[in-house]
N, C-alpha and C positions, 0 to 999 in steps of 0.2 A: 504494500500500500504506500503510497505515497498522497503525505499529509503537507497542507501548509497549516498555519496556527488555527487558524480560523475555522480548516473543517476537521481539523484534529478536535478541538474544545467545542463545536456543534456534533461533532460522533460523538463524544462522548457526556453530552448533554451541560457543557457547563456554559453560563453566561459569558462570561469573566476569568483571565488567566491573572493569576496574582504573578507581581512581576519576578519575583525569585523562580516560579515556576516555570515562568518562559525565557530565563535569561539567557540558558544555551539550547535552546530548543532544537534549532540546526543541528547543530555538534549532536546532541544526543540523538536525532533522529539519522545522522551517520554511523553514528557507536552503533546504534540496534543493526544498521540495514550491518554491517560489517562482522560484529562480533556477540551481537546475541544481548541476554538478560546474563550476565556470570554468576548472578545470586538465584535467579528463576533454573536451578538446574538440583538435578535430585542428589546430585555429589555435595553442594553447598548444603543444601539442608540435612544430609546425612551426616555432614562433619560437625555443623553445627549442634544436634542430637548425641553424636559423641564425646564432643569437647564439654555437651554443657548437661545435659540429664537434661534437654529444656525443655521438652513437651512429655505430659503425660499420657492423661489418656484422649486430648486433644488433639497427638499426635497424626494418627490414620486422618483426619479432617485438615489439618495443616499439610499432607502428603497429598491429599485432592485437590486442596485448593491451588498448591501451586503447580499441579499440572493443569489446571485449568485456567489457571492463569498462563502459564507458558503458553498454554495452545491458544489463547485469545491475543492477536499480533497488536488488537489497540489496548489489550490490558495492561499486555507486556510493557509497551512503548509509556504507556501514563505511568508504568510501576519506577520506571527508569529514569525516567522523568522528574517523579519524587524524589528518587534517591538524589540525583545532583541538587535539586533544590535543598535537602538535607545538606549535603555537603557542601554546599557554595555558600550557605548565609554563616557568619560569625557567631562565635560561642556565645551561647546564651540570647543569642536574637532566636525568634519565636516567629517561623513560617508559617504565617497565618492561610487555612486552606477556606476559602469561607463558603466555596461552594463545593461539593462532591461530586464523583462519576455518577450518573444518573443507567441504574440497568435497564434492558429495555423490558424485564420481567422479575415478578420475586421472584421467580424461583435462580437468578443468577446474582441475586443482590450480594450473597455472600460473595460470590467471585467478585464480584467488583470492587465491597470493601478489603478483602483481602489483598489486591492487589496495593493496597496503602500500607497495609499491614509487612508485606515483603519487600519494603521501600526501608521500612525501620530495622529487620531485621536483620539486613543487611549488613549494618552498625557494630552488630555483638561482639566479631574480631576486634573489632577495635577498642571495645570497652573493653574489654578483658585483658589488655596487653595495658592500656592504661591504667587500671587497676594494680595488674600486677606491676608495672615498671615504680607503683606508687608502696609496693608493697604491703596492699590491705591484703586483710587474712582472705583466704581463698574460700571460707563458705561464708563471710559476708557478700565476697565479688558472686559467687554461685546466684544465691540468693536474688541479688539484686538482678542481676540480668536476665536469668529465670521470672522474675517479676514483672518486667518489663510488658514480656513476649507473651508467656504463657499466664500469666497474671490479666493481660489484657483480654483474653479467648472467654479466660472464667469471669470475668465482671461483664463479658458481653452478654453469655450466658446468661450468666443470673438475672440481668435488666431487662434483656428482651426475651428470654426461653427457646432464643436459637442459637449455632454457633453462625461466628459471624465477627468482625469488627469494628470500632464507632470510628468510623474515618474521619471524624470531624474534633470533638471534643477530645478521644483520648488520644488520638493523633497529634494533637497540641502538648496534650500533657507528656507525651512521651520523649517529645525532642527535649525536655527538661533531663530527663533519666539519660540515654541517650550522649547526651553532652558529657555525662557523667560527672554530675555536681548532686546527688543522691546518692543516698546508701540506705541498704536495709537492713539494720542493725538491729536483732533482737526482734519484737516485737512491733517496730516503727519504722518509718521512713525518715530519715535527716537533711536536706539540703544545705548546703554552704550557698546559702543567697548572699551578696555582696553587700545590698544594699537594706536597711531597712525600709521600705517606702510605703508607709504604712499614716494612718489621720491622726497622731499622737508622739511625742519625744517625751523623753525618759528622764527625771532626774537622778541625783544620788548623793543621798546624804552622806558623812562619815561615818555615822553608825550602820549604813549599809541598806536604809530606807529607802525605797520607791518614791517619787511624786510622778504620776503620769498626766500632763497636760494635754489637751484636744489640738490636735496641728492644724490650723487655716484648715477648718473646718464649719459648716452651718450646724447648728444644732436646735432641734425640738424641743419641744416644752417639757417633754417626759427625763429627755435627757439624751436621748438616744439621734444618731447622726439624721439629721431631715434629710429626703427624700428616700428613707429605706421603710418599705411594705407597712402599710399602716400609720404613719408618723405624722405629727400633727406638724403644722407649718412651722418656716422658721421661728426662733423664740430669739435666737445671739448667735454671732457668729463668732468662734470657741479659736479666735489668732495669739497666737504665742509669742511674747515679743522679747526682746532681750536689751537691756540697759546694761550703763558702766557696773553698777553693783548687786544689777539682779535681773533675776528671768520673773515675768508674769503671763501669767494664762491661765486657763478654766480646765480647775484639777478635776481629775474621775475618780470615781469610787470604784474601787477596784474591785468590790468583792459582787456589784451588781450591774458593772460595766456601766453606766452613763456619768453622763457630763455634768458638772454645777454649774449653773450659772450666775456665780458668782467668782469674781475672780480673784487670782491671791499670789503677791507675792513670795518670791524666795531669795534670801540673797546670798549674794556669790561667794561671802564667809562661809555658808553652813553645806549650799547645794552645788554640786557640780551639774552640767551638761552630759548625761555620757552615754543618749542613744539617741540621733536623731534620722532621717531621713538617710542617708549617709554611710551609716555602720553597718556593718556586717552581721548577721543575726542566724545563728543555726534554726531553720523551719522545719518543725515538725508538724509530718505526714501522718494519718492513721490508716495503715490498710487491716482490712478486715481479719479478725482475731478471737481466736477461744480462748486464749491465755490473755486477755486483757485485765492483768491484776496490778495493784500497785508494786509487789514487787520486781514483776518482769517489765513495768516501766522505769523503775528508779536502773535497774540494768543496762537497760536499752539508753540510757541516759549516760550512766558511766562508762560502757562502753565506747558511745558514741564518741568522747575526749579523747579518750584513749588513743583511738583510731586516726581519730582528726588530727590530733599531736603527735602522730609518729607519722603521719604518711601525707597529710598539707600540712606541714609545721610554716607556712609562710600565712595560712589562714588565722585570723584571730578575733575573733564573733566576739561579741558583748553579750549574747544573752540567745537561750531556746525562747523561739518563740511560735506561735500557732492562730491560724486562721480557722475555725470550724465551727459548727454549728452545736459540736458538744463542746461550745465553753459558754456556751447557753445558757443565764444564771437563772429562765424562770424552772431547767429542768431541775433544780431541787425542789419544784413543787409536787414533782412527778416522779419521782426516784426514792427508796431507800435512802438513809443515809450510807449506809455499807456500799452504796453502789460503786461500782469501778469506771465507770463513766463521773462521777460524782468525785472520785480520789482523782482522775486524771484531772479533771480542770482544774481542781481546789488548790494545785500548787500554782498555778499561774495566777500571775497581777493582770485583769482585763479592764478591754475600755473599749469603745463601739466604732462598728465601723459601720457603711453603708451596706447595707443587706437586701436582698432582695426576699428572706424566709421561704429559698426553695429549696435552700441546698437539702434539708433534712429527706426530699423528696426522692431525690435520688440514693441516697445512706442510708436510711432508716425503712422507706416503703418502696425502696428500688424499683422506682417509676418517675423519672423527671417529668414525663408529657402529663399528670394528672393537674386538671384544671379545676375540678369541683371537689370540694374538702369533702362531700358525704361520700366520693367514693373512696377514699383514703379505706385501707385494708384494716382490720380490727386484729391481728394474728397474734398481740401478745400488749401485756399490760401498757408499756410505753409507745405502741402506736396507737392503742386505745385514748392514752392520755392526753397526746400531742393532738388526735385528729379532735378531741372536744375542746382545746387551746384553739384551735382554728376556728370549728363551728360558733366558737364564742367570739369570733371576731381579732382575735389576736395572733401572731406569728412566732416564730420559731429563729430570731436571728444568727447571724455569723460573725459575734466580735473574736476580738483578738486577744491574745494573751501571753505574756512572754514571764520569762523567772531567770534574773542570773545564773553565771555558770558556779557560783562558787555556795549554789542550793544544793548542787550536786552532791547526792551519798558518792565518795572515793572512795 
């Protein structure tokens, strides 16, 4: 076949080629007609099965899919396609895919996302040598790249009850992993994010105190960021400002995540600056766990330094911190005390960010597309709890939470 861009991306039903995607478009439509897909071959994924234990019982499904990928010459060409747009953007830029190959039936829809899915996995050689050139222990690197690949198959599963992969959302997420600035250590996932960039800065007293201020931010009358799900109009807008002898802004309560609107000094005798926009911040991740106990997270934690200080010793974060919908402080309405959901957030200091209260949608009742709260599933006391939080008219948000490193059990 011979494709120019135009009816390469009308065969394959997209609007719009995002510009990483068409950058060597030519060149890779040379590469195919010359030397093929090098990853779409059964030798590649049989080395990659042997090097990595990576597929289970996902296996026999990921052996069809890429011969049917192979045998489809425009799956092939858009799989290859991916991959150099992986390869051509810089570490940590995030190739946005915003539209997808469009099948021309279900019954090939898996073929089509899978051909996104052998664009990433392409990558594994390479995370594993970077890994090891970094000398992480070899059943964290297992782990994690195993997570990646075969981690993605099982959450496609679980969400939609077929095999298959989300070409769009975890395709996003994976060029994070990928990159290899993730690790799956223990029971959690860890990022070395560089930056904190996050609606809040960090102070720190001597005695080793929190103050967390709202960063140029609007805030609601309840306290919580306006414009997120439910939120009453602006009330103050929560800017942090900094003088010769002190920082002022609108402190949070940490233990209930919103904002005061009232504002208050600190001054530069007693408080330091020491997380803002800026810093470096270890992100933790929750993949899905039967061992979610406070033990095997205070672990997952120690270990995490461990790791990080013998193998990026140029890396040096100021604080774990976390994005998720379980640091949700109305779920101690709803929870045990004993709960491990309930031990995980209790050690982080929160404070609010803009949420949309979906995320618990796809975590919790593994359905992002559900629009009406009565149909929300009943299957166990806490989606019972959550879906009458809803029908009474209130949300489930996503603040943030972060804890020092030196909280850490060593």
């Amino acid at each position: 076949m011979n494709f120019t861009r135009e009816s390469f991306l009308k065969t394959l039903g997209i609007n719009e080629m995002p510009e990483l995607y068409g950058k060597n478009f030519d060149a890779v439509m040379q590469e195919y007609n010359e030397r093929g897909v090098w990853f779409l071959t059964d030798e590649f994924l049989t080395q990659i099965q042997t090097d990595f234990a990576m597929f289970d019982e996902k296996y026999e499904f990921v052996k069809k899919s890429l011969e049917k990928v192979r045998a489809n010459e425009l799956l092939s060409r858009h799989s290859l396609l991916l991959y150099h747009m992986l390869a051509d953007r810089a570490t940590g830029e995030i190739a946005n895919v915003t539209e997808t190959a469009v099948p021309p039936s279900e019954d090939e829809r898996a073929t089509y996302e899978m051909s996104a899915f052998f664009a990433q996995l392409a990558f594994a050689p390479k995370m594993a040598k970077f890994f090891r050139d970094r000398e992480v222990p070899e059943d964290v690197l297992l782990l994690t790249i195993r997570d990646v690949f075969d981690g993605s198959l099982h959450n496609y599963n679980k969400l939609f009850g077929r095999d298959g992969f989300e070409a769009d959302r975890i395709f996003r997420w994976n060029q994070r992993l990928i990159d290899c600035t993730i690790l799956h250590i223990g029971i959690l996932n860890f990022e070395m994010r560089t930056k904190f960039i996050e609606s809040a800065v960090v102070l720190r007293n001597k005695a080793g105190e929190a103050a967390i201020l709202v960063h140029d931010q609007p805030v609601s009358q309840s306290g919580i960021i306006a414009g997120s799900a439910g939120a009453e109009d602006t009330a103050f807008f929560g800017a942090f400002t900094e003088t010769d002898d002190a920082y002022e802004g609108y402190p949070v309560d940490p233990w209930n995540a919103i904002a005061s609107s009232e504002k208050k000094t600190y001054p530069k005798s007693e408080w330091e600056l020491f997380i803002t926009d800026t810093d470096p911040v270890i992100s933790v991740h929750i993949p899905p766990s039967k061992d979610f106990t406070p033990e095997n997270m205070e672990a997952a934690y120690a270990e995490c330094l461990r790791i990080f200080e013998k193998s990026f010793p140029e890396y040096k974060p100021k604080a774990f911190y976390c994005h998720s919908w379980l640091m949700e402080p109305q779920l101690r309405e709803m929870m045990k005390p004993t709960s491990n959901i309930l031990a995980f957030q209790g050690k982080y200091l929160r404070f609010p960010r803009l949420s949309d209260g979906r995320a618990v949608l796809i975590f919790l009742y593994d359905d992002p597309t559900i629009e009406r709260w009565e149909d929300l599933p009943e299957n166990s006391s806490l989606q019972r709890a959550v879906k009458a939080h809803y029908l009474s008219g209130k949300y489930i948000y996503e603040p943030c939470g972060f804890f020092f490193l030196d909280a850490v059990k060593r």
